[in-house]
MITOR-739634 format. One record per atom (N, C-alpha, C): residue in one letter; atom name; z, y, x; residue number from 1. Coordinates in nm, 4 decimals, always signed. Last residue first. Layout:
resn	name	c3	c2	c1	resi
A	CA	Z	Y	X	NUM .
...
***
This chain:
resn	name	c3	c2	c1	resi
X	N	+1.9675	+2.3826	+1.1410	170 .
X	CA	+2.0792	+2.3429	+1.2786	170 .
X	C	+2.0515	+2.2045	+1.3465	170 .
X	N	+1.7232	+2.5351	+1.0109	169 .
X	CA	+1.7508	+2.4361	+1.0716	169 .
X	C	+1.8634	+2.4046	+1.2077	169 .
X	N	+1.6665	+2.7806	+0.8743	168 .
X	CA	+1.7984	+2.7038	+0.8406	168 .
X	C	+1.8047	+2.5892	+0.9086	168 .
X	N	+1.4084	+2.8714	+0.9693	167 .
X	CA	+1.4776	+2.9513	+0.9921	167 .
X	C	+1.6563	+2.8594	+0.9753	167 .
X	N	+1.2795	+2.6582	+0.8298	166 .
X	CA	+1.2463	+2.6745	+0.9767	166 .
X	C	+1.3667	+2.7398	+1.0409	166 .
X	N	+1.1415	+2.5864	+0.6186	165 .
X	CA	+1.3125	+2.5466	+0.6221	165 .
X	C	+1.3088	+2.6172	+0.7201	165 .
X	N	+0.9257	+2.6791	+0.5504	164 .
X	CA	+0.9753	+2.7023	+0.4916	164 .
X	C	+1.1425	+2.6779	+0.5002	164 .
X	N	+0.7752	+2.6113	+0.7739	163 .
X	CA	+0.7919	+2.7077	+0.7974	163 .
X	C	+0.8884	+2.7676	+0.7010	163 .
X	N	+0.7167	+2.3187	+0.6990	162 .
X	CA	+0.8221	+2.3814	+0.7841	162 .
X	C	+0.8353	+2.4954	+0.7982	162 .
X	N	+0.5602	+2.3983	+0.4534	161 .
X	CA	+0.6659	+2.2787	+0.4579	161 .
X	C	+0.7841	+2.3197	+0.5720	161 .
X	N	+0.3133	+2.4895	+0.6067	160 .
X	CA	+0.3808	+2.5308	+0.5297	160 .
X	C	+0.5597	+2.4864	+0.5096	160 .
X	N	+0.2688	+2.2917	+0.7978	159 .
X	CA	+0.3101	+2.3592	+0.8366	159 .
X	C	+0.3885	+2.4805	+0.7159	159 .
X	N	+0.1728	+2.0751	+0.5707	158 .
X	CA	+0.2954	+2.0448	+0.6234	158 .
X	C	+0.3440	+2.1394	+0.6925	158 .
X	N	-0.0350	+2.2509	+0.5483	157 .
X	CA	+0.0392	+2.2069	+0.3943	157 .
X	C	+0.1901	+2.1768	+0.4552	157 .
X	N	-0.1948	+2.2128	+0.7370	156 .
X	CA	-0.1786	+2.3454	+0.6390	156 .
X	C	-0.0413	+2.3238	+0.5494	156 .
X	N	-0.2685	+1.9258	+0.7605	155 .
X	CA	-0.1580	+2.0111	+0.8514	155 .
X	C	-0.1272	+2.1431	+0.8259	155 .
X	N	-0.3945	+1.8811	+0.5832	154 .
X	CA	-0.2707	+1.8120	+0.5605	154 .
X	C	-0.1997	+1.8559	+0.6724	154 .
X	N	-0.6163	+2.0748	+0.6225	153 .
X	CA	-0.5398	+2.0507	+0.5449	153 .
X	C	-0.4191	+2.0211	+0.4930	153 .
X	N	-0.7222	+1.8527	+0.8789	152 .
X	CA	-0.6840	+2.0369	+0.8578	152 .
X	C	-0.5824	+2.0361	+0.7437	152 .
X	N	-0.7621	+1.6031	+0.7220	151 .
X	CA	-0.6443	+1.6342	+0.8384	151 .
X	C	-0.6417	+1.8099	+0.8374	151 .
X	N	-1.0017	+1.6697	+0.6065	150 .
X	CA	-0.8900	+1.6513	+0.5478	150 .
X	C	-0.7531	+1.6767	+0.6248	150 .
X	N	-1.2172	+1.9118	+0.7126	149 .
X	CA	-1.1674	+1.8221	+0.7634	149 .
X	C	-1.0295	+1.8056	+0.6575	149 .
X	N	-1.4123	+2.1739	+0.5383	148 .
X	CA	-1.2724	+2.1357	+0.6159	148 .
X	C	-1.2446	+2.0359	+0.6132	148 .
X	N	-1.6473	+2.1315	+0.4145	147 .
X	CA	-1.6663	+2.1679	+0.5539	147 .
X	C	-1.5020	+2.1842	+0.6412	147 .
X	N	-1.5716	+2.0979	+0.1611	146 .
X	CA	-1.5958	+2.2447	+0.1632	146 .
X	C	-1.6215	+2.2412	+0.3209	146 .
X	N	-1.3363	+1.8697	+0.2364	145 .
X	CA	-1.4045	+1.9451	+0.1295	145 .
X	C	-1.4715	+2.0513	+0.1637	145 .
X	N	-1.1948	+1.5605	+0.3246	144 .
X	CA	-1.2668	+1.6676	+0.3558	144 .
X	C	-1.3259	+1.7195	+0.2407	144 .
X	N	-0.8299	+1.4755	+0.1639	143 .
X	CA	-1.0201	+1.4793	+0.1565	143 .
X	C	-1.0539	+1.6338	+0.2566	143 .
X	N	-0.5142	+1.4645	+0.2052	142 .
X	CA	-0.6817	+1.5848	+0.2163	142 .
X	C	-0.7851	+1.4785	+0.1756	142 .
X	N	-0.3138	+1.2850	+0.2947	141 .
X	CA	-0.3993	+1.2581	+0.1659	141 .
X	C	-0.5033	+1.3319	+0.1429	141 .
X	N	-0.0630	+1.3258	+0.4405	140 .
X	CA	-0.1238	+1.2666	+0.4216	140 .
X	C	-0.2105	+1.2509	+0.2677	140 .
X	N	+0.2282	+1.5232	+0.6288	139 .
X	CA	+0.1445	+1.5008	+0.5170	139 .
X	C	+0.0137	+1.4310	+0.5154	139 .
X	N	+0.5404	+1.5314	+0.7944	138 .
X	CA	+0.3881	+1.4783	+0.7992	138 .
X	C	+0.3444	+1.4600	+0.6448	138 .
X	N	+0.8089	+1.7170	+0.9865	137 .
X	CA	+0.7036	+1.6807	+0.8737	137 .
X	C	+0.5905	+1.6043	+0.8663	137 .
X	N	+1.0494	+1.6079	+1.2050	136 .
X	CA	+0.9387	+1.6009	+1.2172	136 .
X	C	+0.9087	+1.5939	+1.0141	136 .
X	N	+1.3479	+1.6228	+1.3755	135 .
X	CA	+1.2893	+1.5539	+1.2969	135 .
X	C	+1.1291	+1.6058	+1.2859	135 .
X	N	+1.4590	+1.8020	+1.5760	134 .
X	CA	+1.5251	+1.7587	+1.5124	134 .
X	C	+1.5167	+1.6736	+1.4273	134 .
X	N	+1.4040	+1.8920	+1.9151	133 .
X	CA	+1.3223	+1.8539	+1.7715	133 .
X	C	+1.4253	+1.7765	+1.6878	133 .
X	N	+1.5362	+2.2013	+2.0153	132 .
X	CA	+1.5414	+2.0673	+1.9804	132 .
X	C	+1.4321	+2.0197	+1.8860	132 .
X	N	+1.5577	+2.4755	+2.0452	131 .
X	CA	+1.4624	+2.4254	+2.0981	131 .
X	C	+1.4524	+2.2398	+2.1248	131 .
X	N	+1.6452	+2.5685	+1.7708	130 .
X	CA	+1.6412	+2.5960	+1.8273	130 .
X	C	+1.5130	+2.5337	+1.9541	130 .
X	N	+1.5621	+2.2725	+1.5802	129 .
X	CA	+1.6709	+2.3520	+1.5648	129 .
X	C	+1.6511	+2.4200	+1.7197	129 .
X	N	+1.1683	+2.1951	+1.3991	128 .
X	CA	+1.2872	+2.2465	+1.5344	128 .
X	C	+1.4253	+2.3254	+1.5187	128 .
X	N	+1.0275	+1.9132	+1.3343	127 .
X	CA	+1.0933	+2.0218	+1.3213	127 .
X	C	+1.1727	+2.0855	+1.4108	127 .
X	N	+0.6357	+1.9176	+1.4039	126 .
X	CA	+0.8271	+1.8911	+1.4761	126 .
X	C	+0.8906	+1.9808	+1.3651	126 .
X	N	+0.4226	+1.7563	+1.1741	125 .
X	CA	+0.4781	+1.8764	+1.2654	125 .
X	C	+0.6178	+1.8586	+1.2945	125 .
X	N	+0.0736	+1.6235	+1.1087	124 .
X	CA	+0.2393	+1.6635	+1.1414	124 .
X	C	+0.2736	+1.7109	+1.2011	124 .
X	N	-0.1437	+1.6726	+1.0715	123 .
X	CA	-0.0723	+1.6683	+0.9146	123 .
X	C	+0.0245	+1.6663	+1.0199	123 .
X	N	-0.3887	+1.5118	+1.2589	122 .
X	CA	-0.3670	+1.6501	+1.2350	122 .
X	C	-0.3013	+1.5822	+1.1092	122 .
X	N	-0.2968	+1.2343	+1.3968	121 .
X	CA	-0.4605	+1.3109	+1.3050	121 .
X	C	-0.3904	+1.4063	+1.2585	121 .
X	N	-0.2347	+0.9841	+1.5056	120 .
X	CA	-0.2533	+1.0704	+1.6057	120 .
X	C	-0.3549	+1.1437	+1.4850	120 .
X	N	+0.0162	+0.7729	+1.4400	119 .
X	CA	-0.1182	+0.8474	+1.3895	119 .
X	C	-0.1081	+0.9533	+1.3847	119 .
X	N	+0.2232	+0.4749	+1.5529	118 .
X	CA	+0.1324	+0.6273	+1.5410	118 .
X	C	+0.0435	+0.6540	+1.5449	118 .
X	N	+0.2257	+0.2316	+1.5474	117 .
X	CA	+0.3144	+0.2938	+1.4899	117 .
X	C	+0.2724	+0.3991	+1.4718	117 .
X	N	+0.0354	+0.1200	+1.7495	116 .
X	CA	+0.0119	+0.0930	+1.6086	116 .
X	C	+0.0709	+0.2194	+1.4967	116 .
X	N	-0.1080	+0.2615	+2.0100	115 .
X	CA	+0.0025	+0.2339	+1.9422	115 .
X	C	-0.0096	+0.2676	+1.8014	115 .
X	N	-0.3194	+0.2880	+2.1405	114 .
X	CA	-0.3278	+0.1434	+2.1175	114 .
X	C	-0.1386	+0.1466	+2.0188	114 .
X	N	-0.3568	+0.6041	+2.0940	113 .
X	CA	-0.4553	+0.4760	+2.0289	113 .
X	C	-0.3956	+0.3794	+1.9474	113 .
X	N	-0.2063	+0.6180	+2.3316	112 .
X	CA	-0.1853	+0.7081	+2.2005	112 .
X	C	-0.2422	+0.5565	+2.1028	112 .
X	N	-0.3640	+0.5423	+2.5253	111 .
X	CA	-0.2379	+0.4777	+2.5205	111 .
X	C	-0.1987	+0.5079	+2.3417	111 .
X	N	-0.6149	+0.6770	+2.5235	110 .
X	CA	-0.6567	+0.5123	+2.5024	110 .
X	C	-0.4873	+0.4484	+2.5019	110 .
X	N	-0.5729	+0.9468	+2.5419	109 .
X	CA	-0.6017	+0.8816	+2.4011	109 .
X	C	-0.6429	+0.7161	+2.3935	109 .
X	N	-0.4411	+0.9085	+2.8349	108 .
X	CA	-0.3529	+0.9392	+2.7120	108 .
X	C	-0.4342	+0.9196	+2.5736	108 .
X	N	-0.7070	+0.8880	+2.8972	107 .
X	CA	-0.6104	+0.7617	+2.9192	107 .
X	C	-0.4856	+0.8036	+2.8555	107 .
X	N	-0.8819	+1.0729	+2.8777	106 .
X	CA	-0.8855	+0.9715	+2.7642	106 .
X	C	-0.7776	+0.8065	+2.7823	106 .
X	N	-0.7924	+1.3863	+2.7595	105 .
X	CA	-0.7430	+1.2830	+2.8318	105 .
X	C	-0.7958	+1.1574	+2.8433	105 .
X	N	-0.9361	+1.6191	+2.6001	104 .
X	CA	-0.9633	+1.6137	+2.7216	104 .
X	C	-0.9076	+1.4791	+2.8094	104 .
X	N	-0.8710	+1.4615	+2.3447	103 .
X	CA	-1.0488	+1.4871	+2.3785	103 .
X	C	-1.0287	+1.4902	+2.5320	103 .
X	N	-0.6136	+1.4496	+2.3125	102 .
X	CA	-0.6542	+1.3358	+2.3402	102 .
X	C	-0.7608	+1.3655	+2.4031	102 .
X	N	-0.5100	+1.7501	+2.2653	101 .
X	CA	-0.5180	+1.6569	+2.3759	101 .
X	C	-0.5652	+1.5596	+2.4421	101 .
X	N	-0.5728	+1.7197	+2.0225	100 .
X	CA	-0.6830	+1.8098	+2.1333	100 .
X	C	-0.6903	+1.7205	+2.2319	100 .
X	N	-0.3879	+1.5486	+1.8965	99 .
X	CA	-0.5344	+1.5156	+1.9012	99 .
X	C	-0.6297	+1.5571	+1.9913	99 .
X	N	-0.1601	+1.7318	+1.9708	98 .
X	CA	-0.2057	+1.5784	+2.0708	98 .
X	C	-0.3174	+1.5255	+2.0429	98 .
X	N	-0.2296	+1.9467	+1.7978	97 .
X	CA	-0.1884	+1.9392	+1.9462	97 .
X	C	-0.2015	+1.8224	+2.0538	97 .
X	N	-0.1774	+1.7413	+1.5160	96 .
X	CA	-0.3222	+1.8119	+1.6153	96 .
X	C	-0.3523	+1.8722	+1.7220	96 .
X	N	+0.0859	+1.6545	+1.5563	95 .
X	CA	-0.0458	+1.5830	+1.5959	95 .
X	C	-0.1467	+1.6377	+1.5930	95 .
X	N	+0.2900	+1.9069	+1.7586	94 .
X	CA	+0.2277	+1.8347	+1.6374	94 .
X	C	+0.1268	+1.7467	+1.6820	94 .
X	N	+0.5809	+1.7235	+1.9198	93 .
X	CA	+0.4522	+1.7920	+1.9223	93 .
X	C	+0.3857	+1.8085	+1.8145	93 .
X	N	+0.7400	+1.4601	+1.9922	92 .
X	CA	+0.7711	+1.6199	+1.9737	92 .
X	C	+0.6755	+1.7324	+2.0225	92 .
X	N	+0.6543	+1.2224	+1.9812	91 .
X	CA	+0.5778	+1.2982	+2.0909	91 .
X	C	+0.6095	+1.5001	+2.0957	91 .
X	N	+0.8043	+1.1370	+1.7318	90 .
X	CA	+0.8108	+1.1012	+1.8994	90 .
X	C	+0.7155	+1.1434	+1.9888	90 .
X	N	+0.7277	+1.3477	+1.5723	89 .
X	CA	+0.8946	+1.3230	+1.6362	89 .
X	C	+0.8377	+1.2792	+1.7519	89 .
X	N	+0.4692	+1.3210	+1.5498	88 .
X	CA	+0.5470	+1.4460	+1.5353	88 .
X	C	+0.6449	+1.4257	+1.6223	88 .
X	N	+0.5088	+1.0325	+1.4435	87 .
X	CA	+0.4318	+1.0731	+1.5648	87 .
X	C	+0.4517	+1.2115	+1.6167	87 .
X	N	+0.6068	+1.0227	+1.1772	86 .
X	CA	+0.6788	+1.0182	+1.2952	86 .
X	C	+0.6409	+1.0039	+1.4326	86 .
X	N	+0.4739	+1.2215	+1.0705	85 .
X	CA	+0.6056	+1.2651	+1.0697	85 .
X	C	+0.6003	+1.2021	+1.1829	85 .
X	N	+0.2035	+1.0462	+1.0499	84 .
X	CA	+0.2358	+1.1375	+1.0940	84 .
X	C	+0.3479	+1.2071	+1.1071	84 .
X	N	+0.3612	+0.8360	+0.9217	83 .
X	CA	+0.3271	+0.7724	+1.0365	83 .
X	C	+0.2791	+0.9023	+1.0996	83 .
X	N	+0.4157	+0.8800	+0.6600	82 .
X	CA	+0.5195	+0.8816	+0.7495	82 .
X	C	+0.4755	+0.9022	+0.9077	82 .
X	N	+0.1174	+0.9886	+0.5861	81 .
X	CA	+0.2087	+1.1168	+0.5832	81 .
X	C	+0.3078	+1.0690	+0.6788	81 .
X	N	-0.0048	+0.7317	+0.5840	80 .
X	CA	-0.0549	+0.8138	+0.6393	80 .
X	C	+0.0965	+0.9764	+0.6795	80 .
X	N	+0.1428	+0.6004	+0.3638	79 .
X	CA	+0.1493	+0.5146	+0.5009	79 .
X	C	+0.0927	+0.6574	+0.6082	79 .
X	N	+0.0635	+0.7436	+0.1563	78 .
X	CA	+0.1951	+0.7179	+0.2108	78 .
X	C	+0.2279	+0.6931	+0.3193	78 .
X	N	-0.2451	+0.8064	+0.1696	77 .
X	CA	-0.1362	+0.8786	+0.1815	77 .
X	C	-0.0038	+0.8382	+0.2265	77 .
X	N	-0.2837	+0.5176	+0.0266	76 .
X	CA	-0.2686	+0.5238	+0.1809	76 .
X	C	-0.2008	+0.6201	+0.1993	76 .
X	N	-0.2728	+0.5562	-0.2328	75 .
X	CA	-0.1781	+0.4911	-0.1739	75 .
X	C	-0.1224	+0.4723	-0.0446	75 .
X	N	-0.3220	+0.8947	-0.3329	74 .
X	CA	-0.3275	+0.7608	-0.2960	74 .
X	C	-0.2800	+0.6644	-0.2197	74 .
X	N	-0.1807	+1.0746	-0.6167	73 .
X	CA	-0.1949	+1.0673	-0.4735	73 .
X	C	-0.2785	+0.9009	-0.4271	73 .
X	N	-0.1219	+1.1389	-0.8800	72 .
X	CA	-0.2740	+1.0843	-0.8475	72 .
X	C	-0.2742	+1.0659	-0.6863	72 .
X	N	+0.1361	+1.3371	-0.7874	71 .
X	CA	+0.1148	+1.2274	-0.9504	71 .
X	C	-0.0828	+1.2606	-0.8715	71 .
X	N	+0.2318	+1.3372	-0.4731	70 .
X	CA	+0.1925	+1.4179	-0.5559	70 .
X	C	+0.1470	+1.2934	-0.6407	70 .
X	N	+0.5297	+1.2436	-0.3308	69 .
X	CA	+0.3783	+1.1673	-0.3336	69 .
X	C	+0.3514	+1.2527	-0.4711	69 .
X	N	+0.7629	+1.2361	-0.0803	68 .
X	CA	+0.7219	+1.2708	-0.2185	68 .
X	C	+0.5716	+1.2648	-0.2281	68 .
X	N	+1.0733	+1.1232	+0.1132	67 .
X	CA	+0.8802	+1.1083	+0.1071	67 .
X	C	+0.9041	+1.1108	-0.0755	67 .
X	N	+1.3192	+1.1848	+0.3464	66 .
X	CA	+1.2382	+1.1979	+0.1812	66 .
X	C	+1.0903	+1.2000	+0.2458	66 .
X	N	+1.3385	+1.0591	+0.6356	65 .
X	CA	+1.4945	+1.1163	+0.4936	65 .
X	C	+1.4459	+1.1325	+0.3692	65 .
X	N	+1.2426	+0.7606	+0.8002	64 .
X	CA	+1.2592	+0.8598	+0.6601	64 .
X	C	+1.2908	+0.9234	+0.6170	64 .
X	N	+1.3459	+0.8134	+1.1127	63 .
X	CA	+1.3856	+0.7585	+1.0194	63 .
X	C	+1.3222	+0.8417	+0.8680	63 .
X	N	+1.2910	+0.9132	+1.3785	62 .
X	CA	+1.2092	+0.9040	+1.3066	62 .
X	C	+1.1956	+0.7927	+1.1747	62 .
X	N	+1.5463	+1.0218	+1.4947	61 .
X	CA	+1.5321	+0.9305	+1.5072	61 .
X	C	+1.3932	+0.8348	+1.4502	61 .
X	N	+1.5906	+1.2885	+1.3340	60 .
X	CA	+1.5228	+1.2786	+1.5149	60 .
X	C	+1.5090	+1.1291	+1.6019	60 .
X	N	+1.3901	+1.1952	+1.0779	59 .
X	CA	+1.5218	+1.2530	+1.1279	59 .
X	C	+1.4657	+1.2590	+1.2945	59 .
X	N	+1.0970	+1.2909	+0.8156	58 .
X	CA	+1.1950	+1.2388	+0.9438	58 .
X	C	+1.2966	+1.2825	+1.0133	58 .
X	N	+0.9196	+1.3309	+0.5286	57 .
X	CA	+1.0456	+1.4001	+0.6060	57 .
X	C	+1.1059	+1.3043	+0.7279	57 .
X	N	+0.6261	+1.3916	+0.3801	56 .
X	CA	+0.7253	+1.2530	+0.4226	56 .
X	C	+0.8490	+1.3247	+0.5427	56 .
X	N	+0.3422	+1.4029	+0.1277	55 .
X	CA	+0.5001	+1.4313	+0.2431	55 .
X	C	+0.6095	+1.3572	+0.2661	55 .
X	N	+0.0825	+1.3242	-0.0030	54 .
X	CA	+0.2554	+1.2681	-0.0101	54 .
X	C	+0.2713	+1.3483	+0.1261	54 .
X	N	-0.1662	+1.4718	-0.2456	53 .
X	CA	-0.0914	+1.4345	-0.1207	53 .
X	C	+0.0263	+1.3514	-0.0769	53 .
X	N	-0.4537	+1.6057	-0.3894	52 .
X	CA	-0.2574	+1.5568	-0.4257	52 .
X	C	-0.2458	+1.4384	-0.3063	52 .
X	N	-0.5311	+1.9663	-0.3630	51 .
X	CA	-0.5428	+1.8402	-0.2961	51 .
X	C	-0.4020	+1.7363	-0.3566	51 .
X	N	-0.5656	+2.2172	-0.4634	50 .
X	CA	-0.6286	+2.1387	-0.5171	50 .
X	C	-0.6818	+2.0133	-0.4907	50 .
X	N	-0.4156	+2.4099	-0.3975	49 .
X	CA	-0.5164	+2.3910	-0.3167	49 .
X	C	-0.5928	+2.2989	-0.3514	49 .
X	N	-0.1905	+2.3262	-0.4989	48 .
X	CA	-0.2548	+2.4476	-0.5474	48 .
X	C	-0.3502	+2.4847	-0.4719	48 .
X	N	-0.1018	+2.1414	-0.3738	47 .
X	CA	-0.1620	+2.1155	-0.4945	47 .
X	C	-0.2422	+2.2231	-0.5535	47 .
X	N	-0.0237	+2.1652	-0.1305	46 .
X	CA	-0.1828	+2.1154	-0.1276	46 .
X	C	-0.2218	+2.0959	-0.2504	46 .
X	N	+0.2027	+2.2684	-0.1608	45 .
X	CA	+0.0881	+2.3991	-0.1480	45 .
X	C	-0.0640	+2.3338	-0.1407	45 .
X	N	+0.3404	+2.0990	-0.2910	44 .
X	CA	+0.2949	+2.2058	-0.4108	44 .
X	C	+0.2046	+2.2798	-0.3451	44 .
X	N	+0.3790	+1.9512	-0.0559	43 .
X	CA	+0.3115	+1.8371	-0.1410	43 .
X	C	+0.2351	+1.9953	-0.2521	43 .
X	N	+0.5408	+2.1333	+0.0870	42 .
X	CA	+0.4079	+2.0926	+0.1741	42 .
X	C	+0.3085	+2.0501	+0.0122	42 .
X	N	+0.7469	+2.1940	-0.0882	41 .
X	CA	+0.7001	+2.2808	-0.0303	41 .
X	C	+0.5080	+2.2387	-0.0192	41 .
X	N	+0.8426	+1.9042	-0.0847	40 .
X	CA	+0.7994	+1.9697	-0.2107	40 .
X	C	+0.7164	+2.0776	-0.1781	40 .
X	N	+0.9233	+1.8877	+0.1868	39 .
X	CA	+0.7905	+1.7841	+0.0964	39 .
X	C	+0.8101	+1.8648	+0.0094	39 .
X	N	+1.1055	+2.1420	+0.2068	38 .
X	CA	+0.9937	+2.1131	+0.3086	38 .
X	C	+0.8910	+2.0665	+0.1922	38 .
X	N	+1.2892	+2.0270	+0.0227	37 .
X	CA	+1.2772	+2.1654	-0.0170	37 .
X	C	+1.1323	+2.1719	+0.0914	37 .
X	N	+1.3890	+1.8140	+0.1360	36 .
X	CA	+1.3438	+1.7406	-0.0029	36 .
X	C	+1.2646	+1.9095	+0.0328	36 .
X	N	+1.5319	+1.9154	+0.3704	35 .
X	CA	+1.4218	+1.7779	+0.3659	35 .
X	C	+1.3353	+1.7940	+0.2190	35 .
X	N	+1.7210	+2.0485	+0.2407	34 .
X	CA	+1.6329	+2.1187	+0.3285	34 .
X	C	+1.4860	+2.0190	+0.3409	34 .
X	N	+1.8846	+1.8770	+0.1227	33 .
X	CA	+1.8363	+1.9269	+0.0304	33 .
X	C	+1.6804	+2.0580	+0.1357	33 .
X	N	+1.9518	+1.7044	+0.3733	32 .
X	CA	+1.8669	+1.6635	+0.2903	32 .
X	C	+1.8093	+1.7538	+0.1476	32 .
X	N	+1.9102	+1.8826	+0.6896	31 .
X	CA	+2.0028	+1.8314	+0.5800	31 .
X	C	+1.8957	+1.8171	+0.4760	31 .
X	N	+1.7126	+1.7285	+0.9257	30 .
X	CA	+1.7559	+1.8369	+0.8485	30 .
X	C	+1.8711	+1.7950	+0.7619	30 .
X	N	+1.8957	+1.5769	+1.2059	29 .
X	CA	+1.7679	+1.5796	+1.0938	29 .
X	C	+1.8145	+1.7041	+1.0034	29 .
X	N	+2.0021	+1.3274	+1.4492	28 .
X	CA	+2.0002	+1.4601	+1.3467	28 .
X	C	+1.8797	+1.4885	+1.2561	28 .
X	N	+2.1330	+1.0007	+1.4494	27 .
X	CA	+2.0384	+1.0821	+1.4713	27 .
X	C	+2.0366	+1.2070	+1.3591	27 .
X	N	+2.4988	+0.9450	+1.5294	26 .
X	CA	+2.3701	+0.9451	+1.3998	26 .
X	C	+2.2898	+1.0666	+1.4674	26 .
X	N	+2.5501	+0.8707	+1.8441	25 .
X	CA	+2.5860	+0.9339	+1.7378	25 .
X	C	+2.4280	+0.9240	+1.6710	25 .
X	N	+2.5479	+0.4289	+1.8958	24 .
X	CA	+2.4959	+0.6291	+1.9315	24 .
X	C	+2.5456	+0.6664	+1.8550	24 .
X	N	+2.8198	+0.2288	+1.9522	23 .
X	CA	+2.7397	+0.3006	+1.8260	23 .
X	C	+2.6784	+0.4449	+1.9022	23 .
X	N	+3.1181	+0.1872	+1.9711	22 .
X	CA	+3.0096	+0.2195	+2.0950	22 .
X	C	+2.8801	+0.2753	+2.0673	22 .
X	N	+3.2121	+0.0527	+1.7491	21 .
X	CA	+3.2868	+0.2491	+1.8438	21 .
X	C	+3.1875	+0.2883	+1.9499	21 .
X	N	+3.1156	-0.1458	+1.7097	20 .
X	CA	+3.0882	+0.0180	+1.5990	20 .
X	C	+3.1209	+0.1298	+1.6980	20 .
X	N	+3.2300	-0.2827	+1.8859	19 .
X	CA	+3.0414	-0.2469	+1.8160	19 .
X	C	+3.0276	-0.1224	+1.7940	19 .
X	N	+3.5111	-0.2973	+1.7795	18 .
X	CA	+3.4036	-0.2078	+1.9417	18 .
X	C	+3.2556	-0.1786	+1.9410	18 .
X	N	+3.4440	-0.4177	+1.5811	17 .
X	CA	+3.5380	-0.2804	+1.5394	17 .
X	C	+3.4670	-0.1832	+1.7160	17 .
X	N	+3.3745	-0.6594	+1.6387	16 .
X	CA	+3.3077	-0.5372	+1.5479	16 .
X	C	+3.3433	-0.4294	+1.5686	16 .
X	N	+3.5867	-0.7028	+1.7656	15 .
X	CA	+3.4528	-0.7001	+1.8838	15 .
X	C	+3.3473	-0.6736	+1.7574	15 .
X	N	+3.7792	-0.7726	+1.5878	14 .
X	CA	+3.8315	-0.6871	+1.7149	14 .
X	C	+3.6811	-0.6504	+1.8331	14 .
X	N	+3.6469	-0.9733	+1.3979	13 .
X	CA	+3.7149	-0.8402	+1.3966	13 .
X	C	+3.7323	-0.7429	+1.5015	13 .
X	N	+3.6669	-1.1862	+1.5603	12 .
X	CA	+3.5340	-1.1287	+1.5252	12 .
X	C	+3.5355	-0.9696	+1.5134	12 .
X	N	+3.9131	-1.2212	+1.6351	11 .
X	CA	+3.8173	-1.1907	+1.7581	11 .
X	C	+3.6887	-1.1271	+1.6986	11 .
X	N	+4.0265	-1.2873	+1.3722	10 .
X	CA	+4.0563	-1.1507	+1.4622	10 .
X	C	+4.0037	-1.1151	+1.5424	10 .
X	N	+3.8503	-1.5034	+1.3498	9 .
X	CA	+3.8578	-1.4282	+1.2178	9 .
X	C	+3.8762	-1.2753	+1.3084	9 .
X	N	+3.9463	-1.6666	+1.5472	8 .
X	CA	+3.8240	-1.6332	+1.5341	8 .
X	C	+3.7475	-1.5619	+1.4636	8 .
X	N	+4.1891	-1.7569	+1.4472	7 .
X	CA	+4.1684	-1.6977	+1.5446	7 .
X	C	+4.0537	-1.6373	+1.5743	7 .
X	N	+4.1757	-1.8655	+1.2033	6 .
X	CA	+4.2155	-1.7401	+1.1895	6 .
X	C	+4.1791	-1.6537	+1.3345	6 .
X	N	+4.0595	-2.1007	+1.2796	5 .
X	CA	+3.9990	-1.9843	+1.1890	5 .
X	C	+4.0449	-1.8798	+1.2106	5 .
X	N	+4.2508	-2.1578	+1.4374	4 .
X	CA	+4.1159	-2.1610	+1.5120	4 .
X	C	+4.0234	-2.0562	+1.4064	4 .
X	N	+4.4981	-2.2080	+1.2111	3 .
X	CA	+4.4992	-2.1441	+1.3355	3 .
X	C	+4.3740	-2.0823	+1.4384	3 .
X	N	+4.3315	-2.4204	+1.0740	2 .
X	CA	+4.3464	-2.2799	+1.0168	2 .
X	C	+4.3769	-2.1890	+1.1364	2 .
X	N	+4.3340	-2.6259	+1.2716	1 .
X	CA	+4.2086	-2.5807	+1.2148	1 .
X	C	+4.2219	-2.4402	+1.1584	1 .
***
């Protein structure tokens, strides 16, 4: 019995240890003080614009790295800012580039659409190392005001955001 344990102890061992070695490499992304330096960026220029927002940072895997949520933001914002980041990423595009898009397509806006995960509304943007996407910004929370569309806005804010790491992105 101990023998069968143990044996099964080393097999487990020995076919983790290959798991792991076979493993993709970690998806890229900004470095994280570059991440945080973007959302703060994006979240302070819609404040002084007199919008409170959340930003949300993605890797090239469209993993989280930072989400910051301006003090009165709303709750959706949140859900709104990732889900633009990571529509950004996986269509390495911004989403108001693929919104156009959608008008003239409508079988790319009836696929776009039906996917839950993404939101296709102006606020996100690729990030780019050279001609990689490396991750993706998205902001969420505008109000229309003044005859500008909230989404405008939240893509003002996030392009800010990148334009601010833009140059340091490996």
């Amino acid at each position: 019995m101990i023998r069968s344990f143990a044996s099964s102890a080393l097999l487990l061992a020995a076919t983790s240890s290959l798991a792991l070695a076979q493993q993709a490499a970690p998806a890229r992304g900004p470095a994280m003080a570059l991440a945080l330096e973007a959302a703060q960026t994006a979240v302070n220029t819609c404040t002084a614009n007199g919008t409170k927002v959340t930003a949300a940072v993605v890797d090239s895997a469209g993993v989280v790295r930072v989400q910051l949520t301006a003090d009165g933001a709303s709750a959706q914002s949140i859900e709104f800012a990732s889900k633009k980041a990571f529509t950004a990423n996986a269509l390495k595009a911004a989403t108001s580039a693929m919104e156009e898009k959608m008008k003239s397509d409508p079988a790319l806006a009836a696929k776009l659409d039906a996917d839950t995960s993404l939101r296709v509304r102006p606020g996100g943007v690729p990030l780019m190392a050279g001609n990689d996407v490396i991750g993706a910004i998205g902001v969420g929370g505008s109000p229309t005001a003044n005859g500008v569309a909230g989404g405008v806005r939240d893509a003002m804010c996030a392009q800010a955001g990148a334009d601010k790491i833009k140059d340091r992105l490996k």
